[in-house]
N, C-alpha and C positions, 0 to 999 in steps of 0.2 A: 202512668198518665200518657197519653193520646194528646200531640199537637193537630189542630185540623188546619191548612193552609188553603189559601181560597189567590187563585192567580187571576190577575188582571191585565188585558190588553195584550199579549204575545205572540208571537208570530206562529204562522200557520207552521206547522210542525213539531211545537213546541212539546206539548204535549203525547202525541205519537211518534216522540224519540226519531221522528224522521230528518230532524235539522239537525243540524251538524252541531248545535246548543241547543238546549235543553231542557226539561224540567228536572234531571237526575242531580245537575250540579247543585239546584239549589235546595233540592231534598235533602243530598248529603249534606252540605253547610248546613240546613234547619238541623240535621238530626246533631249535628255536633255543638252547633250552639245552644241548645235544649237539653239533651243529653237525656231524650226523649222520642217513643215511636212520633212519627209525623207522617201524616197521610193528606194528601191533596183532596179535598172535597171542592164539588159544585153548590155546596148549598153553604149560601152565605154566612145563612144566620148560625152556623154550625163551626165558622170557623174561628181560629181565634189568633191567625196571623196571616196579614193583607201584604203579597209581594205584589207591585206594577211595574209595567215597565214605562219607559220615560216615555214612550208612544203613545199612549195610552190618552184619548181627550177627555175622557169622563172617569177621572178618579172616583174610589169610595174609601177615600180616606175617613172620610167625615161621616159615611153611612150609618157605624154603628163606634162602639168603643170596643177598639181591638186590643189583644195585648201588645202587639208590636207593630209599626207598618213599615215596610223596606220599598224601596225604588230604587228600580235597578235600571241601567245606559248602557248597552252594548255599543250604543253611538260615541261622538267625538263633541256630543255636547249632555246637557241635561236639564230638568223642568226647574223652572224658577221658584217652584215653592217647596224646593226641596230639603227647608230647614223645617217642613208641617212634617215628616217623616221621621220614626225613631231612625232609621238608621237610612244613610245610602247607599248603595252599591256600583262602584264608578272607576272609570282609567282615570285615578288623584290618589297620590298618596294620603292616608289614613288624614284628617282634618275634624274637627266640631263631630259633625256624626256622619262622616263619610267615612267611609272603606274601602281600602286599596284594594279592586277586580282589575285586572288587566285584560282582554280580552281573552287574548290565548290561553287563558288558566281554565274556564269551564270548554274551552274550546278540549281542549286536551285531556281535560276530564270526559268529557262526553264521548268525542270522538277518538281517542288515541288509546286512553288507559291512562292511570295515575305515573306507571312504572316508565311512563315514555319521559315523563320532568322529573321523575327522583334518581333511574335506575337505566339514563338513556344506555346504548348501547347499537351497533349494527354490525354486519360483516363487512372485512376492508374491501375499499372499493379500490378495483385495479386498473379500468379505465374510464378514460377520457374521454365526455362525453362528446359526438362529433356536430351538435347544432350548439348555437355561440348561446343566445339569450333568450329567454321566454318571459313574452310580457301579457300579463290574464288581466285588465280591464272592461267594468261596464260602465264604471262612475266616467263620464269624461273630464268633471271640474278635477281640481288639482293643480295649481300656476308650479309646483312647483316640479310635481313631479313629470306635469305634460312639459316643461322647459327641459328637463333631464331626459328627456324620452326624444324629444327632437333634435338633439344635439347628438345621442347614442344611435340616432337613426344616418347622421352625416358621419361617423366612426369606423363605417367599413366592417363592423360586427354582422350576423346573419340574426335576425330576429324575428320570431315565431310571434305573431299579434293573434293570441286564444280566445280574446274577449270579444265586446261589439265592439270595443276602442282600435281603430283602425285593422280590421280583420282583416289578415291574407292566409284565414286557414280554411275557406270556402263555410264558414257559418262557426261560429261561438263553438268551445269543447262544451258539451253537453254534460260530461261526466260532473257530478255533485264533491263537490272539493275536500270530502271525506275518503273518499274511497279510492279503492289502488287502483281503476282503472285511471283516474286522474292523479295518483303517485306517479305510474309508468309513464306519463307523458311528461313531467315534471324531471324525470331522471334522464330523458333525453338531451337535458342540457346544462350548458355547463354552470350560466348564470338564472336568477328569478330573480325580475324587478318586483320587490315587495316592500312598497312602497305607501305611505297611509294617504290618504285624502289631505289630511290634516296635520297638523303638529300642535301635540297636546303634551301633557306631563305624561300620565301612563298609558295613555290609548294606546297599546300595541295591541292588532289585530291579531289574528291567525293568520295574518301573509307571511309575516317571518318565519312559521311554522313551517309550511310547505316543503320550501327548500331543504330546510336541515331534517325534515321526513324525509326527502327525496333522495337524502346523499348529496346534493348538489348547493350553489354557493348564493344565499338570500344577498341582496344588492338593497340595501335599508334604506328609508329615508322616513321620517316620523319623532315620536318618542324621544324626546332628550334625554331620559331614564331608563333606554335600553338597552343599557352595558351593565345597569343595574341586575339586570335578568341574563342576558346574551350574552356570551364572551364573545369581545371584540377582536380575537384572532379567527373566528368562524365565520363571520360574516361580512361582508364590503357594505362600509356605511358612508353615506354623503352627508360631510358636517361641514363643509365650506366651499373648497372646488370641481364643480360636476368636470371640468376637463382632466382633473388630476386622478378622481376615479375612474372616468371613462378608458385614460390610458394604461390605469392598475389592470381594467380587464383585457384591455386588447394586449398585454402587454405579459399576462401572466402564465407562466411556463406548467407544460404539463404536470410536472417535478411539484411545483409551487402549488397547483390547484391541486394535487391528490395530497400534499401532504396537510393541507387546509381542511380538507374535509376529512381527511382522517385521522387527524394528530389533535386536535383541539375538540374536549368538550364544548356541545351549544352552549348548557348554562350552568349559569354563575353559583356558586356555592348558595346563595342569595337566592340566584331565580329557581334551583332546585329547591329549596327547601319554599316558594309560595306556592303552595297547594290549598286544598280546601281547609285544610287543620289550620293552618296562619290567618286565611281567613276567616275562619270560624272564632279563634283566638281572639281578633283584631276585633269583631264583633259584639263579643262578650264583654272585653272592655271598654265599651263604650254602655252597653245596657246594663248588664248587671251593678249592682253598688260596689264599693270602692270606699275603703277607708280613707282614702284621703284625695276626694272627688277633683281637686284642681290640678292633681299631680296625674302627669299625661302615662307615663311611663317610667320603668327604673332598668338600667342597667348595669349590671355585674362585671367588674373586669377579674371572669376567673373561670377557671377552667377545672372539672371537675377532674379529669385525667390528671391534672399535671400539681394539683393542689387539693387532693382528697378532703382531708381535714377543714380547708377553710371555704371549700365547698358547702359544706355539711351546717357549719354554722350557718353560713350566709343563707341556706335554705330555713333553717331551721330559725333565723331572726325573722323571716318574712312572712313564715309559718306564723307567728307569734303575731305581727301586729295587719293581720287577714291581705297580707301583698300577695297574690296567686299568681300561675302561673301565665295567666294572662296578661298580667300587670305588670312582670319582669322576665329578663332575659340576661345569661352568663356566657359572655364573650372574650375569648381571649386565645387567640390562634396561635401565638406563639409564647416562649418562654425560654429561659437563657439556653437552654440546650440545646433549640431548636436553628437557633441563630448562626449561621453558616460565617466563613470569613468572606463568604462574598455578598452574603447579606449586609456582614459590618461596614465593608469597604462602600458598599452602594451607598449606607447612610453616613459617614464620616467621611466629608472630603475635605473641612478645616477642624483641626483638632479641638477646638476652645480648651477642652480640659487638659489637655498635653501641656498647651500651652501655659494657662496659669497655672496649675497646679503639680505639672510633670508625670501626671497619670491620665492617662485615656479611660472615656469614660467605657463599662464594663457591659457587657452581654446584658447583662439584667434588666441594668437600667435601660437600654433600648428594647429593650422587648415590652418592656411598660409603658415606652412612645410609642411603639405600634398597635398595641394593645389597645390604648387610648385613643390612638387613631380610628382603631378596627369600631370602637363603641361610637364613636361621633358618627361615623360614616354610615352605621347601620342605623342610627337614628334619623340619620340624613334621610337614607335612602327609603323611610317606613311612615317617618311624617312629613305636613306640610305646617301644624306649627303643636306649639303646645311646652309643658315646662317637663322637666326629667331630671332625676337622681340618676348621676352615675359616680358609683360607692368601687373603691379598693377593695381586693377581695380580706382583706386584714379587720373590715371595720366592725366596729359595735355600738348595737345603739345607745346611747345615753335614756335613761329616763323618760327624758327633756323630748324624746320624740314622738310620745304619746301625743304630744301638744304640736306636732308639727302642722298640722292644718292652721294653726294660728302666722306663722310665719307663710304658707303659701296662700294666705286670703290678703295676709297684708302684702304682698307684692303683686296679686293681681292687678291689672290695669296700669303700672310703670313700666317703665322703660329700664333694664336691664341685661347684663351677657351671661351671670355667673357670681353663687353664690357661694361663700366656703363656710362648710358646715360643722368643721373640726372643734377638737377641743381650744377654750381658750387658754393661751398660756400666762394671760395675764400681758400682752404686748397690743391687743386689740386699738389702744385709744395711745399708742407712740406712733412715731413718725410713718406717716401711709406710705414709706420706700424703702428698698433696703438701702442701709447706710453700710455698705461692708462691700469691698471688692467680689466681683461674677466672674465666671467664666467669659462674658459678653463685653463688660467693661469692669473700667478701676470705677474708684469710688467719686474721683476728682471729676470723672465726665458722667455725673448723673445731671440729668435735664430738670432740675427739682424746681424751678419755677413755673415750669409747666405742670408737672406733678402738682405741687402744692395750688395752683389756681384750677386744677378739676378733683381737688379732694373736698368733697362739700357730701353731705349727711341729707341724701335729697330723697329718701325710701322711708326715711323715719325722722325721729326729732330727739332731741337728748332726752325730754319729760317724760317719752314713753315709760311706759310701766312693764310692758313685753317686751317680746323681741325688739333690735335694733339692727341696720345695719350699716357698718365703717366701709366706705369707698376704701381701695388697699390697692398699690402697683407690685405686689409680690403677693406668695401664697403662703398659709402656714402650717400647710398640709396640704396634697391632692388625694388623698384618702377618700373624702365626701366631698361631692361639690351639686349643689342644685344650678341646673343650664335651662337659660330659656332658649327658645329653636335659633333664636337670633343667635345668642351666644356661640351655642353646636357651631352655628355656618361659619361667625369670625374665626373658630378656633381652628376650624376645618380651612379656611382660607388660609388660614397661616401655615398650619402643618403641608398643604398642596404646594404651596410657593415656595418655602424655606424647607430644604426637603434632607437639610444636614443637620440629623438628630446626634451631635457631639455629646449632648450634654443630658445628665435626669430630667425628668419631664418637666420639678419644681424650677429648674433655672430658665427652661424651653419657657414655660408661664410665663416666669419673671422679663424675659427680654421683650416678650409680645407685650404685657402690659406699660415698659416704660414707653413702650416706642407707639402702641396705637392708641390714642383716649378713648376713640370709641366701644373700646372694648371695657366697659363697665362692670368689673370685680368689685367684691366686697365681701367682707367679715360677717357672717353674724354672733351676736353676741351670745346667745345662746348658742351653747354645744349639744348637736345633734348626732355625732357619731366621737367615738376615738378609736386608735390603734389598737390594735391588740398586741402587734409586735412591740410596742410599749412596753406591755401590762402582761401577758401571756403568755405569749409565745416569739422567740427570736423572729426577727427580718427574715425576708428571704423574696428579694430583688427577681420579678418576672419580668 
């Protein structure tokens, strides 16, 4: 089958591959989301998927019935009736039917090659460039970046103004911001103000790009989310004082810049792997069906190298109730072996478990906190809201999860952090605390008047006839846990702040729940997954 695509509104170039973006990026995306030839037609009535772009005044959204329509924003804003669109395409992490594009992702497709974000690579560089800073503006708005610009102009730096924004290079660089005759000018120095207009969630341009094509050192300012993409020992980024970066550059030794730019990958394990396959991914799960339509995402804490076997399950449970691979993801970076003594020491700087117990807690168990870490954070960093399974690589499903669309309708539209989806042991409707000495405290200093006036049954009611679910200050398994995005960030705030993982994840839980109420935990009563190290097969602490 033949996809026909019919483009609306794009910029002069677009087409004949002459701009530096494209029609190629979003061919390939069509071709991977389809899984299907796809070919650009001029004739309307011939096509059967409507891309525009946000420029665009005169949509034909509404011309005919398509099968799909996308809206795409290279800009740092987007059209307001962009929820009429099956899908968008935009600098926002993944949201309703948006999809995370960042700019420089078709930018790098079109103009660089794929292998330039999966497989970067250059030859060492061994000198020092001898001009200070190059700054290529033609947009003049910007408060923030023209206040950083006139403050680096009183710094005693030499700076190269390429653009029409205050030129001293006797007329604009003419060369097309693709190609090496405008690489070679870019490598003449040491810094590039690449710097966005705006400050969005993902809008990162192709400015950042430049620099780290050039060999030379991008000077950021934009994007809250790109460290997400970027490793932040590659680039000099302004996150609060422009005099404290302005003196990192005047300030930085040859020694320091050559080993900046050539000791550090630009990106991030994360930014290497968004290419058009994630996007493409990211897309499908939104369009295609989905067994269990309210559930945003699922993640795996498991690593097929390092836990073959319960790899294989976990594929092959998700096989079973139609979870694709679009719909899940298996993460898990480290595992006891990997775990260094200076790994340990980073994370244990008060013992808890030394202390009450006279054993320190063990390799495994920390690598299961980071572990957990690693799945929140990649949740963080992929959505802006939505609900998510994140499952032990040990679990199995019950029966009972056939039926799990009845427990994700009934929590739609409340307020909630985290849901625990384990086996009941029969302890679901006793006391919502532990009554037993933690690693964190004795038993005499639990805060149980505050516990006991936020344990209320406010998701369900006793009469129900289904699911139910018990408010709870402790966990009775982290094995299965359904997180709403809210959830994700509190738990992610917690693990950022307290950053001394002494103890197994279940007591890490346990102390975050007596001490913040707003972090709303609870039981449900039906069991959606159990152990296997239970029931099959021994423990065995990642």
């Amino acid at each position: 089958m033949t996809i026909y695509i019919y483009f609306n509104g794009f910029w002069s170039g677009f087409h004949e591959r002459t701009n530096a973006v494209h029609d190629l990026f979003f061919i390939d995306v069509m071709l991977r989301v389809y899984n299907d030839n796809c070919i650009v037609t001029q004739n309307i009535n011939q096509a059967d998927i409507l891309i525009e772009s946000t420029q665009t005044q005169y949509s034909l959204k509404r011309y005919k019935a398509w099968k799909h329509t996308y809206l795409f924003s290279g800009e740092s804003y987007i059209r307001q009736d962009k929820d009429e669109y099956s899908c968008v395409l935009y600098g926002q992490r993944n949201h309703k039917n948006t999809v995370n594009v960042p700019l420089f992702v078709p930018y790098i497709h079109c103009s660089l090659g794929k292998t330039f974000q999966t497989a970067y690579s250059q030859p060492p560089i061994t000198t020092v460039p001898t001009k200070d800073v190059l700054i290529i503006i033609s947009n003049p708005s910007g408060y923030i970046r023209n206040t950083f610009i006139d403050k680096l102009e009183q710094s005693g730096l030499q700076i190269t103004f390429g653009g029409n924004y205050k030129n001293n290079t006797n007329g604009p660089i003419s060369h097309y911001y693709n190609t090496e005759e405008f690489n070679t000018i870019v490598k003449q120095h040491k810094f590039m103000i690449s710097m966005e207009n705006s400050q969005e969630d993902t809008y990162i341009t192709e400015k950042v790009i430049h620099g780290i094509r050039a060999g030379t050192v991008p000077v950021y300012w934009g994007a809250n989310r790109i460290h997400d993409y970027i490793n932040r020992d590659r680039i000099l980024t302004l996150e609060d004082d422009m005099d404290t970066l302005i003196t990192t550059m005047k300030t930085m030794t040859p020694g320091k810049w050559l080993d900046m730019v050539n000791n550090n990958k630009p990106f991030t394990e994360f930014g290497q792997a968004y290419t058009v396959d994630t996007i493409a991914s990211h897309i499908r799960n939104i369009l295609l069906p989905k067994p269990f339509p309210k559930l945003t995402y699922t993640v795996c804490i498991c690593n097929k190298l390092f836990e073959p076997m319960r790899y294989k399950r976990l594929v092959e449970m998700c096989e079973k109730y139609a979870i694709t691979n679009d719909m899940c993801t298996c993460i898990s970076p480290t595992y006891k072996h990997t775990i260094t003594d200076d790994i340990y020491s980073k994370y244990v700087t008060y013992d808890y478990m030394k202390i009450m117990y006279g054993k320190s807690v063990n390799k495994g168990d920390m690598s299961l906190i980071l572990n957990t870490i690693a799945a929140y954070e990649y949740i963080e960093k992929t959505f802006l809201d939505g609900t998510f399974l994140v499952l032990e690589s040990d679990v199995i499903a019950e029966p009972s999860f056939n039926n799990f669309n009845t427990c994700l309708n009934k929590l739609e539209g409340k307020e909630w952090s985290a849901i625990s989806l384990g086996v009941d042991e029969g302890n679901i409707f006793d006391k919502s605390y532990c009554y037993f000495d933690g690693p964190y405290r004795k038993t005499y200093q639990i805060d149980v008047k505050t516990m006991e006036e936020n344990t209320k049954e406010d998701l369900s009611s006793p009469s129900d006839k289904d699911v139910r679910f018990i408010r709870k200050f402790h966990t009775r398994c982290t094995d299965s846990h359904l997180f709403s995005y809210k959830g994700i960030t509190q738990m992610l705030h917690h693990f950022h702040t307290d950053t001394n993982y002494a103890t197994p994840v279940d007591y890490y839980f346990i102390n975050v729940l007596e001490h913040d109420m707003a972090v709303k935990y609870y039981w449900s009563t039906d069991s959606y997954f159990h152990q296997a190290s239970k029931t099959i097969e021994p423990s065995t602490i990642r």
